[in-house]
RODO-101468 format. One record per residue (C-alpha): residue in one letter; x, y, z; residue number from 1. Coordinates in nm, 2 decimals. Last residue first. Example, Ala and Ser with C-alpha at 12.3 -4.5 7.8 and 13.67 -1.06 7.14 Angstrom:
// residues 2
S|1.37|-0.11|0.71|2
A|1.23|-0.45|0.78|1
//
This chain:
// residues 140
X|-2.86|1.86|0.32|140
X|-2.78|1.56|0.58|139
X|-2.69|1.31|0.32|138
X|-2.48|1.52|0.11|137
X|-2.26|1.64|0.45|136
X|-2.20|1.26|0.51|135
X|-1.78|1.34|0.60|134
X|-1.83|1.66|0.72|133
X|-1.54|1.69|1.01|132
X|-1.41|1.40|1.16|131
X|-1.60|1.43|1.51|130
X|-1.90|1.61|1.50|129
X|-1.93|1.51|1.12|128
X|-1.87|1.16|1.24|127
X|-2.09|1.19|1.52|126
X|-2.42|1.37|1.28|125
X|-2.43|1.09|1.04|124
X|-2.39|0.85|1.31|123
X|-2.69|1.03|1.51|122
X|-2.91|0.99|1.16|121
X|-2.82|0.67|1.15|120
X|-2.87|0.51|1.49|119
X|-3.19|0.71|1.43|118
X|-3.29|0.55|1.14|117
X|-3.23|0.20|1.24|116
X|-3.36|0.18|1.62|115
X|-3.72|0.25|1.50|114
X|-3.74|0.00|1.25|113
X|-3.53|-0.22|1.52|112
X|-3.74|-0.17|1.78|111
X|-4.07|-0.24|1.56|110
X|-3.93|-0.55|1.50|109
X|-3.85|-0.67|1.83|108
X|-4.21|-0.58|1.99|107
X|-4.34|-0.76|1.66|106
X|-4.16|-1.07|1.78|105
X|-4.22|-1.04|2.15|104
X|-4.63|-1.01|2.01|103
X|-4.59|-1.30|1.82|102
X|-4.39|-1.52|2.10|101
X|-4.68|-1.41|2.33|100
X|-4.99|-1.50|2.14|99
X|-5.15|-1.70|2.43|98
X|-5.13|-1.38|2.62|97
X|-5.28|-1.20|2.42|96
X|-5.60|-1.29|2.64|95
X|-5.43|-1.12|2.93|94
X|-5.54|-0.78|2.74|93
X|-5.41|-0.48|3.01|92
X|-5.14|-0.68|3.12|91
X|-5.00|-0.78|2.78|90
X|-5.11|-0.44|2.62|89
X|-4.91|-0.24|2.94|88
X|-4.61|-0.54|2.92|87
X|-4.58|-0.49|2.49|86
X|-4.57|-0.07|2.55|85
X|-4.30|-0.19|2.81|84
X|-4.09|-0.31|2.54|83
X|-4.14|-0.05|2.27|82
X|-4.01|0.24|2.56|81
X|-3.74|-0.04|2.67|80
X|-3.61|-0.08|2.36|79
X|-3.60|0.29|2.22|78
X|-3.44|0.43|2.53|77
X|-3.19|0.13|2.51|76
X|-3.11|0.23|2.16|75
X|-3.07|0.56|2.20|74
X|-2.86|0.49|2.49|73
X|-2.68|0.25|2.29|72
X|-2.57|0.59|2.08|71
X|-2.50|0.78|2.35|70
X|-2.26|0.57|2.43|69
X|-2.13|0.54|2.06|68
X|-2.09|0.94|2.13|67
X|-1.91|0.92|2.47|66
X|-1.69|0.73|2.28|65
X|-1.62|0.99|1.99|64
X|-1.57|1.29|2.28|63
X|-1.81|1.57|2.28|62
X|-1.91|1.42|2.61|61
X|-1.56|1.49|2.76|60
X|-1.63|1.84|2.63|59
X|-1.92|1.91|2.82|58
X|-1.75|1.79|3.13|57
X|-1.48|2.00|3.14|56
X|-1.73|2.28|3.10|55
X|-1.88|2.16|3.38|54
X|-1.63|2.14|3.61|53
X|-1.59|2.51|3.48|52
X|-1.89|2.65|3.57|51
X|-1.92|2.51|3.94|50
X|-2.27|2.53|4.07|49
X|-2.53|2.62|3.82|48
X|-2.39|2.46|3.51|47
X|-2.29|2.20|3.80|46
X|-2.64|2.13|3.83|45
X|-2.68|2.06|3.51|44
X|-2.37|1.75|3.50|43
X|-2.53|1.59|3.79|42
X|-2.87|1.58|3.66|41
X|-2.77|1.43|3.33|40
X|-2.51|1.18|3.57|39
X|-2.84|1.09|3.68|38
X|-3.06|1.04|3.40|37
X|-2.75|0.83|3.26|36
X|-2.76|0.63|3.53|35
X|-3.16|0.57|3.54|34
X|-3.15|0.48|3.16|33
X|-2.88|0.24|3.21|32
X|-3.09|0.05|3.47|31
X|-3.39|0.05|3.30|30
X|-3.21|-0.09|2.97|29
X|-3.04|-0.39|3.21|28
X|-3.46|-0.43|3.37|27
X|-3.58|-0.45|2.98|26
X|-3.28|-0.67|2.91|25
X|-3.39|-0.93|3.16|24
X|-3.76|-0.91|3.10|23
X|-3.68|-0.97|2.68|22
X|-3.44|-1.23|2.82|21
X|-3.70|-1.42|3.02|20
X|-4.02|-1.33|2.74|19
X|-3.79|-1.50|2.50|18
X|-3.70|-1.82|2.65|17
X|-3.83|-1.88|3.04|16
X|-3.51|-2.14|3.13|15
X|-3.42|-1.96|3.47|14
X|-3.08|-1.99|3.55|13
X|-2.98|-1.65|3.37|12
X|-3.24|-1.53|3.56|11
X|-3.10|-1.62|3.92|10
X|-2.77|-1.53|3.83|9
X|-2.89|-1.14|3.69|8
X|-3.07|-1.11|4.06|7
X|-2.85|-1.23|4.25|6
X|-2.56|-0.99|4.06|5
X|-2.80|-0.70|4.14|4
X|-2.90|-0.80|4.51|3
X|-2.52|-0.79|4.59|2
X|-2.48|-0.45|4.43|1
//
């Protein structure tokens, strides 16, 4: 955990504009992608292991915040899939590199046209989920 906190210090220091928060966030979205893999894992096996454990916690993930978690974890998915698309063409064309700030801008935008419509749709599904069928027009 030590490493962690240097490591977030460190680049906060560091004065390398976009591309330094772009690299910062895409190591934060790793990081949450990689915990929820694992409690994913976790929560399967026990299907296997101990049934009602997991029932329990099935329906702890039914629950509204676990649904605006899963919500940023769209989000985060979506980021750091668009964001390391930008580091393959970045590393596999090192003459974009002079065109940096464009390419982070694009990077950003397509993130949010993709991060719109499914924060959306998966609202649209949470509150019926959750409040009964409140957008019921929008999904039929």
């Amino acid at each position: 955990m030590g490493t962690l906190l240097t490591i977030l210090r460190e680049s906060l220091r560091y004065k390398g504009r976009e591309a330094q928060w772009l690299w910062l966030f895409h190591r934060v979205s790793g990081l949450g992608i990689l915990f929820y893999l694992l409690i994913h894992v976790f929560d399967m096996s026990l299907a296997y292991f101990n049934v009602p454990i997991h029932e329990e916690m099935i329906a702890l993930f039914k629950t509204p915040l676990f649904s605006v978690l899963e919500l940023a974890m769209a989000a985060l998915l979506i980021y750091h899939a668009v964001n390391g698309v930008r580091v393959a063409i970045l590393d596999l064309r090192p003459e974009l590199w002079v065109h940096q700030q464009k390419v982070t801008r694009l990077s950003l935008m397509v993130t949010a046209i993709l991060t719109a419509p499914t924060v959306v749709i998966m609202l649209i599904y949470t509150f019926n989920a959750n409040f009964g069928h409140v957008a019921t027009a929008i999904t039929h």
